[in-house]
C-alpha positions in Angstrom: -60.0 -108.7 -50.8 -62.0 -105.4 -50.7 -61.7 -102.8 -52.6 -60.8 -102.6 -55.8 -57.7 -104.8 -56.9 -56.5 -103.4 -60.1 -54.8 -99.9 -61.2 -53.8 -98.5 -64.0 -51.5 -95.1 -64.0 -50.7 -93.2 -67.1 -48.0 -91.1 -67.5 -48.1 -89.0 -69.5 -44.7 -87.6 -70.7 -43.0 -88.5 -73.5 -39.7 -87.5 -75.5 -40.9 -86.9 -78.9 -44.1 -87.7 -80.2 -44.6 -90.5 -82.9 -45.7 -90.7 -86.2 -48.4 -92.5 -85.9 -49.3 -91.6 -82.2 -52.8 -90.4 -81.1 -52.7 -91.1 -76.5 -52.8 -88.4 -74.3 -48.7 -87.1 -73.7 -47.1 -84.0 -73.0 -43.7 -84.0 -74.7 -40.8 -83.5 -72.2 -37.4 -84.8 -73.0 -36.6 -84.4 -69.1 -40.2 -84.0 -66.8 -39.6 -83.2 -62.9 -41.5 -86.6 -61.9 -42.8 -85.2 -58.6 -45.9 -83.3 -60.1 -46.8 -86.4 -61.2 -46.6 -88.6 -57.9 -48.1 -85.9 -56.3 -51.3 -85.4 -58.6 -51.5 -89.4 -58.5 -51.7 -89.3 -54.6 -54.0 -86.4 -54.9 -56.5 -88.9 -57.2 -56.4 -91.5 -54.7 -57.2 -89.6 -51.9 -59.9 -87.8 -53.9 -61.6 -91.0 -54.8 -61.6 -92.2 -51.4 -63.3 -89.6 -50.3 -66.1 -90.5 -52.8 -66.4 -94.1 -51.4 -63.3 -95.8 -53.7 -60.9 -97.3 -52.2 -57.8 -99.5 -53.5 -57.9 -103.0 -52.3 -54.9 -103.9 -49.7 -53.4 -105.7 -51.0 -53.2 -105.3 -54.9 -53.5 -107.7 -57.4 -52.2 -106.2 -60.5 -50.4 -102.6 -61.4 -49.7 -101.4 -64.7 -48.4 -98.0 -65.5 -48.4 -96.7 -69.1 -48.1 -94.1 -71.3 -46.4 -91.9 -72.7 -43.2 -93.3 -71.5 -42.9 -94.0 -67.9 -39.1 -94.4 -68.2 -38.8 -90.7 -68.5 -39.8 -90.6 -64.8 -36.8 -92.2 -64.1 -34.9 -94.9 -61.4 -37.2 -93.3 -58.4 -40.6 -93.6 -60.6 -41.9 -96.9 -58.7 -41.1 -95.9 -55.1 -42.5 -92.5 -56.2 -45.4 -94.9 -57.5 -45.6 -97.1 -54.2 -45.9 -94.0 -52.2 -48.6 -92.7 -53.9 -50.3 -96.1 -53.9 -49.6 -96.6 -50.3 -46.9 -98.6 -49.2 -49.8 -101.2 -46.9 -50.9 -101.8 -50.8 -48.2 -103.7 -52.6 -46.9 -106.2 -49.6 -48.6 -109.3 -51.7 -45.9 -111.7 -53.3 -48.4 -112.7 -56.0 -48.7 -109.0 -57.3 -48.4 -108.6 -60.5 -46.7 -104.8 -61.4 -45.7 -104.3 -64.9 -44.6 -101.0 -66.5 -44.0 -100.1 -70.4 -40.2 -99.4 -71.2 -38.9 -97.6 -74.2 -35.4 -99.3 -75.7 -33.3 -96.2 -75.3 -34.2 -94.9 -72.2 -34.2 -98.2 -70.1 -30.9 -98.1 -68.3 -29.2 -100.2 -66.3 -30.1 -97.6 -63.3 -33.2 -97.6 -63.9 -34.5 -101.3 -64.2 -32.5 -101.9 -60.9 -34.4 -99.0 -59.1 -37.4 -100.0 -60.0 -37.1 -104.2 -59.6 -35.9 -103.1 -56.2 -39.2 -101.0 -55.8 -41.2 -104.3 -56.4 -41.7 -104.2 -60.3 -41.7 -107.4 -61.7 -42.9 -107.0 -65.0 -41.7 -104.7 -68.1 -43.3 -103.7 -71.8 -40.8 -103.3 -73.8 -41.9 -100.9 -76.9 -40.0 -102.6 -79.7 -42.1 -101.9 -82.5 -39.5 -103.2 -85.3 -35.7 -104.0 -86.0 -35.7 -102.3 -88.5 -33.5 -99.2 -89.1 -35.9 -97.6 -91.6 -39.0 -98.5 -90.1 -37.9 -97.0 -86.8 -36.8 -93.8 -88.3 -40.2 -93.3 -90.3 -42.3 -93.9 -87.0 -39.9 -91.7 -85.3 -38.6 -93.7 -82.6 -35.4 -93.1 -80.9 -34.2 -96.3 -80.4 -31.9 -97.7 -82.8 -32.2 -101.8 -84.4 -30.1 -102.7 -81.3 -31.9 -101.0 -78.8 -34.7 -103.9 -78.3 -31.6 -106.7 -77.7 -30.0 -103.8 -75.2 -33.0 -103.3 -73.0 -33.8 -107.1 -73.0 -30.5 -107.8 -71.7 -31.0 -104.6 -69.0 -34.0 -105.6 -67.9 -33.0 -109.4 -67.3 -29.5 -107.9 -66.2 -31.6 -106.2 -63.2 -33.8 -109.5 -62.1 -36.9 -108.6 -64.1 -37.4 -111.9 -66.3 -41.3 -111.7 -67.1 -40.9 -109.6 -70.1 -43.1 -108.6 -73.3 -42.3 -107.1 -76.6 -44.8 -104.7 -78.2 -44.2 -105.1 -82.2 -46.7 -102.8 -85.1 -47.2 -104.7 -88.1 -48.8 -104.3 -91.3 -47.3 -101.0 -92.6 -47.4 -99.0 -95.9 -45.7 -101.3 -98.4 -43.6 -98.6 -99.3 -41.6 -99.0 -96.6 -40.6 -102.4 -97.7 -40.4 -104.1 -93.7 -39.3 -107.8 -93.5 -41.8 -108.7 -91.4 -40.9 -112.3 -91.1 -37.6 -111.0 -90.1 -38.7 -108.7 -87.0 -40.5 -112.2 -85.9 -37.6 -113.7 -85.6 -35.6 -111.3 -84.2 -38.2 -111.0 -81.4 -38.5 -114.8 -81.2 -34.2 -114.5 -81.0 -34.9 -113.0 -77.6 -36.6 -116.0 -75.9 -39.0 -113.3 -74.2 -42.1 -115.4 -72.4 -44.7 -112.9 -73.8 -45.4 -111.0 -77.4 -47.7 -108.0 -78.0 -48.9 -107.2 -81.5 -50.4 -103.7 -82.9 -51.7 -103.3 -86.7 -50.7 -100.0 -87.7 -53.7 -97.5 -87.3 -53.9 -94.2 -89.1 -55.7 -91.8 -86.5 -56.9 -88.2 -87.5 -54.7 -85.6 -86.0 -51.5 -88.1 -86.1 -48.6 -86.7 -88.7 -49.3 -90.5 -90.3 -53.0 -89.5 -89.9 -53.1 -86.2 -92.3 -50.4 -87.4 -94.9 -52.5 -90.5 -95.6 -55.9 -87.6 -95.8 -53.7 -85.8 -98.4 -52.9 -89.1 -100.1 -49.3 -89.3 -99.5 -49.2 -92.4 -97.3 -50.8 -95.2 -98.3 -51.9 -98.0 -95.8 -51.6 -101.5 -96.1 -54.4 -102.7 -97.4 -56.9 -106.0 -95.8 -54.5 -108.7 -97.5 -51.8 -107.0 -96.6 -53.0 -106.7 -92.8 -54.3 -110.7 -93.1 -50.8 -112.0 -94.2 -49.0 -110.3 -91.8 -51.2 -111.3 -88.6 -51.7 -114.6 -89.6 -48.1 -115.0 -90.2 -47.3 -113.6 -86.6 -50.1 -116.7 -85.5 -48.3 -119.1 -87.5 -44.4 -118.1 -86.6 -45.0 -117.4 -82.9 -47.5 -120.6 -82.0 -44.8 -122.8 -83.9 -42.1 -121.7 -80.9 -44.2 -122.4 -78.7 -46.5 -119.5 -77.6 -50.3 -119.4 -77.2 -52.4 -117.3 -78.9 -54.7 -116.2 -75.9 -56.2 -112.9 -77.3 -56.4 -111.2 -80.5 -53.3 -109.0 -79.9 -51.6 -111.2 -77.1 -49.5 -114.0 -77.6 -47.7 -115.7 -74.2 -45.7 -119.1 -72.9 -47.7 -120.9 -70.7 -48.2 -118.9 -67.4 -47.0 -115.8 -69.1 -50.3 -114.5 -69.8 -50.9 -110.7 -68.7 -53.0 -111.0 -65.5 -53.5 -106.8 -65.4 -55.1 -107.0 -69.0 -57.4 -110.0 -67.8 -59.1 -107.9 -66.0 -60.0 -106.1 -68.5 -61.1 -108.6 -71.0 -63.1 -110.5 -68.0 -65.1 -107.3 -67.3 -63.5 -107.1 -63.9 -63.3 -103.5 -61.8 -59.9 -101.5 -62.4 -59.4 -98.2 -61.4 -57.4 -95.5 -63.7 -55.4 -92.9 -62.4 -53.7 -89.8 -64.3 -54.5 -88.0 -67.3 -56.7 -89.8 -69.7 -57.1 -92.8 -67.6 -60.5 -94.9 -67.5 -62.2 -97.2 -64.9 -64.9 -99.6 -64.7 -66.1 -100.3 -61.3 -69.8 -101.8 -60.5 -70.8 -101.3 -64.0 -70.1 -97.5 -63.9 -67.2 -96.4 -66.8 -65.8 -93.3 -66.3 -62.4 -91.2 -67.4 -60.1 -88.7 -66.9 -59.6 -85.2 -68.8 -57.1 -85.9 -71.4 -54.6 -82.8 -71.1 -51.9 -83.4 -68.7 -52.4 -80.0 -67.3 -55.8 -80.2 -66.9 -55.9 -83.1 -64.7 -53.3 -81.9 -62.7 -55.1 -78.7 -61.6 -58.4 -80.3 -61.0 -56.5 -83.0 -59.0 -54.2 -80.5 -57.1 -57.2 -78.4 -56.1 -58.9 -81.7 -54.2 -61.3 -82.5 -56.7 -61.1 -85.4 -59.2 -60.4 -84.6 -63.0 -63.4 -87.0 -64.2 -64.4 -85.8 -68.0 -66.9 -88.0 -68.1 -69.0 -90.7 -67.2 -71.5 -93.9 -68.4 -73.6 -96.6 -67.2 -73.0 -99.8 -68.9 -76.0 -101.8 -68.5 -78.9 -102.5 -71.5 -77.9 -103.6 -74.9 -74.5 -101.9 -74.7 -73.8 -104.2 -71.5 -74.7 -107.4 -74.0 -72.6 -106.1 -76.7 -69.5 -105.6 -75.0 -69.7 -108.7 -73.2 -70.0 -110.3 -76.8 -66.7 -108.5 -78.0 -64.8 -108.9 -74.7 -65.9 -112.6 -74.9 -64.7 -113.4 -78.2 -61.7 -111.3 -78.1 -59.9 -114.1 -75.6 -58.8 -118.0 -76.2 -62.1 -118.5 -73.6 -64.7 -117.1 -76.1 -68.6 -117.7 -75.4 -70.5 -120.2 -73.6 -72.5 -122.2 -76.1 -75.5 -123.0 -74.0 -75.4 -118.8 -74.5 -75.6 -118.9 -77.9 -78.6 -121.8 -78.1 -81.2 -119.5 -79.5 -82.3 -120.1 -83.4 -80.8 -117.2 -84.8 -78.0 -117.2 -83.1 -77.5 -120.8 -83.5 -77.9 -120.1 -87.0 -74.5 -117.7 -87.1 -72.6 -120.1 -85.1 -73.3 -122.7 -87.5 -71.8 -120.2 -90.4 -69.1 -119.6 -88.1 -68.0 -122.9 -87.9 -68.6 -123.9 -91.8 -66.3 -120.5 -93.0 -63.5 -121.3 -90.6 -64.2 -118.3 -88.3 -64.5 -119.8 -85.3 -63.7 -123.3 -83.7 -65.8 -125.3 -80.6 -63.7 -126.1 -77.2 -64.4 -127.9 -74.5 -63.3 -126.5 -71.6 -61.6 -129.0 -68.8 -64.2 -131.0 -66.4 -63.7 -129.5 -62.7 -62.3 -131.5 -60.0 -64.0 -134.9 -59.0 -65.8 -134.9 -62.7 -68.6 -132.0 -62.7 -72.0 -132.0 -61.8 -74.9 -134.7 -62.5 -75.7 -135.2 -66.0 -72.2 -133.6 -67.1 -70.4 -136.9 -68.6 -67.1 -135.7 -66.4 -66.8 -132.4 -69.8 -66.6 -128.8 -68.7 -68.7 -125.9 -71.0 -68.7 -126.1 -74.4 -67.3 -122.9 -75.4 -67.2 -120.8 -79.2 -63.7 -119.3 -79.4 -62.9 -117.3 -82.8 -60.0 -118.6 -84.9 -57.1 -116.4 -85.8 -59.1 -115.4 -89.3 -62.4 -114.9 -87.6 -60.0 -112.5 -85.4 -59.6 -110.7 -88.2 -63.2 -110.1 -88.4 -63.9 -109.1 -84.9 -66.1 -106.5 -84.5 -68.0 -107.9 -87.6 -68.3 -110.5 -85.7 -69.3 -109.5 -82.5 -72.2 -107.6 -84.1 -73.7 -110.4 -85.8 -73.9 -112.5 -82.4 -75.4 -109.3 -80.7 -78.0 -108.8 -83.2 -78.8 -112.6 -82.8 -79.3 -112.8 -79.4 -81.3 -109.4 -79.8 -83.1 -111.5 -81.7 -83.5 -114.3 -79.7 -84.9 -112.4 -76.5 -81.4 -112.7 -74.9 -81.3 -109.8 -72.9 -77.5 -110.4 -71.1 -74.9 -113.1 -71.1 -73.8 -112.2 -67.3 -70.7 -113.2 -65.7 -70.9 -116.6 -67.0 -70.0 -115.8 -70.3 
């Protein structure tokens, strides 16, 4: 396959804007879609000019954003055109979409499961009346058990919920009960947010002025570890820190990401990574559409990521996923030294990957790579983490882990 092989697409329209909400959306309860497919098809075009070109056929789509099902029953043919048809023929494609409860209709999830969507995100965020209200969604308790039922209603089966945990105490959320209720819905695939409180937001300048107060780090531990404990019982793996998925379930578009693999983003705000070069779009909607319509690309910026900053993020990507690190990695003194403390507190675990076929290599004993993997509590601890390891194998001469990691 040539080319690259994954897309992202933001949209960037939205309703209402949350609460808590800091991404790059224009609010518009009813937005003319066609601006949008056109601007996207303009970005394609404009980076194949510059020597990008989409792979044919795809491996994964996602579109985001905002809330693509403003966009309405037509937005995924409108998406496929702009993609180019030649692009989506592959039966192991993998195109998922987010979905907000109350504007998921019947309609809709048929138009675009006949378009070739085969994945939704479901933005459920709680069950609870309250809760909803304070974050500002529209969607009522019901509306997360209606869309389910649309969606599956329609064909599309391979479905994830997106819940927010650890909010202000104030607002007295049964968490264990939203668990459940998600769990009730026999989805194959669970996505979990901490509540963040981002300057700018509404939540972002009543907690500055002291009238929200977050949850605080035991508050935040409880509930995530709950959420590990609750949804691994039923049944689900915990395969990265956020993600939680049935066997086979796991999101193949996100992968990429986490593997360090090339992905392309188009619209307003999007970023890409391809051949170590990180770049992204200019966030206003309106922006990116004139640069776009006028044959250029709208590209705000851009970075090499190579050097120190390559190592680091291969650390945190790494240890962000149910693979983690390659141990023989990790074999210097110092930072053999923090995988030992790793271990002792409880923060991470060893795995042993499966042998390959026909019992690996001489000298192997039939095992596959030792591997670090963080536990659900060294999770918690992530970036901590992730430093420490960095500033280790700084300090062990290691100047990059490579795509072995």
């Amino acid at each position: 396959m040539s080319g690259v092989g994954s897309v992202y697409l933001h949209a960037p329209f939205c309703a209402r804007r949350c609460f808590y909400c800091d991404f790059a959306v224009k609010v518009a309860r009813a937005p003319d879609p066609r601006p949008w497919f056109e601007a996207i098809a303009a970005e394609v075009r404009g980076h194949e000019a510059n020597g990008i070109d989409l792979a044919r056929p795809l491996d994964t789509i996602f579109v985001g954003g905002g809330t693509p099902t403003l966009l309405g029953p037509d937005a995924m043919v409108g998406v496929a055109r702009a993609l180019g048809l030649a692009r989506l023929d592959s039966t192991e494609l993998e195109w998922t979409a987010e979905a907000n409860p109350e504007s998921l209709t019947s309609q809709l999830a048929r138009g675009w499961r006949a378009a070739g969507l085969n994945r939704l995100s479901i933005g459920v965020q709680s069950f609870d009346p309250k809760v909803l209200r304070w974050m500002g969604r529209l969607h009522g308790a019901e509306g997360a058990r209606a869309a389910v039922a649309t969606a599956r209603d329609a064909g599309i089966e391979n479905l994830s919920l997106d819940l927010i945990f650890a909010l202000p105490e104030s607002l007295d959320r049964d968490w264990r009960a939203d668990l459940e209720a998600a769990l009730s819905l026999d989805v194959p695939h669970i996505s979990l947010y901490g509540l963040t409180a981002e300057a700018g937001t509404p939540l972002g300048r009543r907690v500055a002025e002291g009238r929200v107060q977050m949850a605080d780090e035991d508050r935040y531990r409880d509930a995530y570890l709950l959420a590990n404990e609750m949804l691994c019982a039923e049944g689900f793996h915990h395969y990265e820190v956020s993600n939680f998925a049935r066997p086979g379930a796991e999101a193949r578009h996100n992968r990429v990401y986490w593997d360090g693999g090339d992905y392309l983003g188009l619209g307003n705000s999007a970023h890409s990574l391809i051949g170590g070069r990180r770049f992204w779009n200019l966030r206003d909607w309106d922006d990116y559409r004139g640069e776009v319509s006028a044959g250029g690309l709208a590209i705000q910026e851009s970075e090499e990521v190579s050097g120190n900053s390559a190592r680091m993020e291969e650390v945190w990507l790494g240890l962000r996923t149910d693979r983690g690190l390659r141990t023989k990695l990790l074999a210097g003194p110092t930072a053999s030294r923090v995988v030992r403390r790793l271990l002792k507190d409880g923060l991470a675990s060893p795995r042993v990957s499966p042998a390959p076929v026909g019992g690996g290599g001489a000298g192997s004993g039939g095992r596959g790579d030792d591997r670090l993997r963080l536990t659900p509590t060294g999770w918690l601890l992530l970036d901590e983490i992730a430093v420490q390891i960095d500033e280790a194998l700084d300090a062990d001469g290691v100047a990059a882990l490579g795509s072995g990691r």
